[in-house]
Backbone bond lengths (Angstrom), bond angles and torsions (degrees), N, CA, C in turn:
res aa  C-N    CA-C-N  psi(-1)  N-CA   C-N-CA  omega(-1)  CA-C   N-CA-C  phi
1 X - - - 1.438 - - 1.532 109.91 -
2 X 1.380 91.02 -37.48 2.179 89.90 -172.04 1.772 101.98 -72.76
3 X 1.537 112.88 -22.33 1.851 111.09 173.51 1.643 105.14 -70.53
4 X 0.905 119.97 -28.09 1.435 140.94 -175.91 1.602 96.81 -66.43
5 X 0.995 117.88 -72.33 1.846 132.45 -169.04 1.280 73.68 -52.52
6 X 1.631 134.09 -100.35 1.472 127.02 -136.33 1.152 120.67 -52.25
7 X 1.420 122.50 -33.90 1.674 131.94 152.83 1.203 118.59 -24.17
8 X 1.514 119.90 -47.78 1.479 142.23 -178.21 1.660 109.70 85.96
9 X 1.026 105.57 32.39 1.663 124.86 178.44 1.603 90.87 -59.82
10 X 1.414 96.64 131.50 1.797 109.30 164.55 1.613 118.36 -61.17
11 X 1.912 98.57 -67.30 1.678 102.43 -179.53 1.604 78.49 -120.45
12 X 2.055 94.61 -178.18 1.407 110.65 170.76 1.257 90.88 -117.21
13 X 1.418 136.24 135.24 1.489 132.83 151.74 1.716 124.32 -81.94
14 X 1.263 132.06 172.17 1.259 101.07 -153.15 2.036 75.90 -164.76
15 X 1.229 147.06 131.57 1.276 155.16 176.96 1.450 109.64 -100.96
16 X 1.413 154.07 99.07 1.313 144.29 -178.05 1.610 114.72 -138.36
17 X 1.210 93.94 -159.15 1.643 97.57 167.14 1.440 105.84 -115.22
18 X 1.108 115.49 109.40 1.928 114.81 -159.78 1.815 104.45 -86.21
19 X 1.405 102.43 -28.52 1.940 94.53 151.31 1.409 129.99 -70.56
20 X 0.933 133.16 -6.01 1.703 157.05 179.88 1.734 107.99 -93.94
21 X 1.270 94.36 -58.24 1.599 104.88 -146.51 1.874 111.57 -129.19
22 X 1.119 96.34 -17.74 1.619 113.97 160.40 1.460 122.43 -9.39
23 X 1.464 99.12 -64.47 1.720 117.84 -155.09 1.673 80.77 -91.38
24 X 1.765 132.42 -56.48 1.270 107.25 -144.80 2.008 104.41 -68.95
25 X 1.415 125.66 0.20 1.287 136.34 -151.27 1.576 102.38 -126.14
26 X 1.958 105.71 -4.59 1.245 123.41 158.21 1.608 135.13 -56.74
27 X 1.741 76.73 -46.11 1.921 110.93 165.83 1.200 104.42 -58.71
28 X 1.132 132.51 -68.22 1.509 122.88 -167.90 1.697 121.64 -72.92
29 X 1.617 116.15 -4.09 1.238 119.20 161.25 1.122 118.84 106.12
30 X 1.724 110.34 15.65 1.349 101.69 176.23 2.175 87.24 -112.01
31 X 1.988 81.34 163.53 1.136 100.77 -162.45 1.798 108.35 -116.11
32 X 0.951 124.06 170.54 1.824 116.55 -162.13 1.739 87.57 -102.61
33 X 1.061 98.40 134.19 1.984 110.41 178.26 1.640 102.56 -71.39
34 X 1.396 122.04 121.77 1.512 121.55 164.35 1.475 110.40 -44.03
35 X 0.718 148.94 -56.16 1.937 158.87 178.19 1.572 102.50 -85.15
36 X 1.357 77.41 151.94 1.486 86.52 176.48 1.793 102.77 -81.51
37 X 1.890 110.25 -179.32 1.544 110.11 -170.97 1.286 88.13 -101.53
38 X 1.100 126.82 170.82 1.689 153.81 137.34 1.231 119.48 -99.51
39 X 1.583 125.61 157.02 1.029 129.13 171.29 1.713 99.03 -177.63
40 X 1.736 117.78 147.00 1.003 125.61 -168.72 1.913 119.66 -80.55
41 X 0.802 120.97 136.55 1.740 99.59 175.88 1.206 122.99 -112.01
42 X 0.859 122.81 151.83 1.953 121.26 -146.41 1.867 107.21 -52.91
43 X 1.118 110.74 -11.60 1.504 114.63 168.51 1.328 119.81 -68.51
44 X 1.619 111.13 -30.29 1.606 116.98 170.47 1.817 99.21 115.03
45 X 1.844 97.52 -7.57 1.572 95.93 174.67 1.521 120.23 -54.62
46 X 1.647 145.45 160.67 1.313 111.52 153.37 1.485 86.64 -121.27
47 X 1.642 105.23 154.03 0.863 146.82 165.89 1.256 141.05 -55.27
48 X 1.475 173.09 51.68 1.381 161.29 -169.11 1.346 111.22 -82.07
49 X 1.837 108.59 133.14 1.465 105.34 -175.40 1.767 89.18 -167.79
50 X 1.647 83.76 129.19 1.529 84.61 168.52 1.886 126.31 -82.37
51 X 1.465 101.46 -169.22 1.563 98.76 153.87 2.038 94.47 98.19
52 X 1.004 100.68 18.81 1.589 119.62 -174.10 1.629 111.40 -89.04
53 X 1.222 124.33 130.03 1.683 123.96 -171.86 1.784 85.95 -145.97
54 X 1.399 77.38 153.38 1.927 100.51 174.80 0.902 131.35 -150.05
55 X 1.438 153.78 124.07 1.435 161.10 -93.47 1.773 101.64 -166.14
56 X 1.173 127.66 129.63 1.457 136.60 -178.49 1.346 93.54 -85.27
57 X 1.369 120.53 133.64 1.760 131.61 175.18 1.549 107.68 -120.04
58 X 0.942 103.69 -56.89 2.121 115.39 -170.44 1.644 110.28 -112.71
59 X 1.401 102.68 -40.42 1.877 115.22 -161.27 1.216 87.89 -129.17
60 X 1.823 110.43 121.06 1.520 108.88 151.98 1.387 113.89 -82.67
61 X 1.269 104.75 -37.23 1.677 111.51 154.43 1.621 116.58 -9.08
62 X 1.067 115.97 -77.32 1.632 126.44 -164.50 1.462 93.28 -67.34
63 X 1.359 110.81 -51.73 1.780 99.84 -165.56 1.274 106.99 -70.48
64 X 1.378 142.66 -30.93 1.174 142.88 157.94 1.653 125.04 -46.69
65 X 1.136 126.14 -29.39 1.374 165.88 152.60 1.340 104.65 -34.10
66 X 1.370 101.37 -73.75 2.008 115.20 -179.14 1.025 124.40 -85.02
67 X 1.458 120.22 -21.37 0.786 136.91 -171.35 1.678 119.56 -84.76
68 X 1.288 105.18 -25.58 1.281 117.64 168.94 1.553 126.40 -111.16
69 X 1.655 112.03 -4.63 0.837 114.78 156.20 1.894 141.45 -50.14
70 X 1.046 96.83 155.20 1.542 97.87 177.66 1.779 127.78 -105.89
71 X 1.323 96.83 12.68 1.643 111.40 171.80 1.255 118.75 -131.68
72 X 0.969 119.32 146.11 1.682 145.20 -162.30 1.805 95.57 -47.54
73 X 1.575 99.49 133.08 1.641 112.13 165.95 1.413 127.46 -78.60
74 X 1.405 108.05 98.51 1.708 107.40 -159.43 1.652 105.16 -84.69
75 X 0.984 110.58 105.30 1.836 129.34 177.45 1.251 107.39 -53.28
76 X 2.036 133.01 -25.03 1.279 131.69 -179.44 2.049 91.59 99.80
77 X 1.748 95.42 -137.54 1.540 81.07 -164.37 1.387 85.66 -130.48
78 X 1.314 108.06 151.36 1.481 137.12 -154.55 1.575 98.22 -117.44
79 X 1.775 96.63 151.05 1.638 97.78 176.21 1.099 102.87 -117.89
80 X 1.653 146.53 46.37 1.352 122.73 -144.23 1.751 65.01 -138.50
């Protein structure tokens, strides 16, 4: 998180199993996204997938933002 701060990263996003692993990733301050994320995959498919948490780094602003939002967290485009 502190490589994160000097970066000047807004939030950290974080992909897990948030029934599993939720609470221990609770401690460190990230929170489980109401919606699931999106993100495109180099085919041009997009994606929806839950299990997404996010952590305030620079802007509580932004994480407050997404965090309370009601539409899907778009990650941009993915190579996986």
């Amino acid at each position: 998180m502190e490589k994160l701060k000097d970066a000047d990263c807004d939030v950290a996003y974080l992909c897990t199993d948030t029934n599993k692993l939720g609470k221990l990733y609770g401690f460190a301050g990230f929170q489980k996204l109401k919606e699931k994320y999106t993100y495109l995959g180099r085919s041009g498919k997009r994606y929806y997938d839950g299990g997404g948490m996010i952590a305030p780094i620079a802007s509580s602003e932004i994480f407050q933002k997404i965090v309370n939002s009601n539409e899907s967290f778009d990650l941009g485009v993915g190579d996986w």
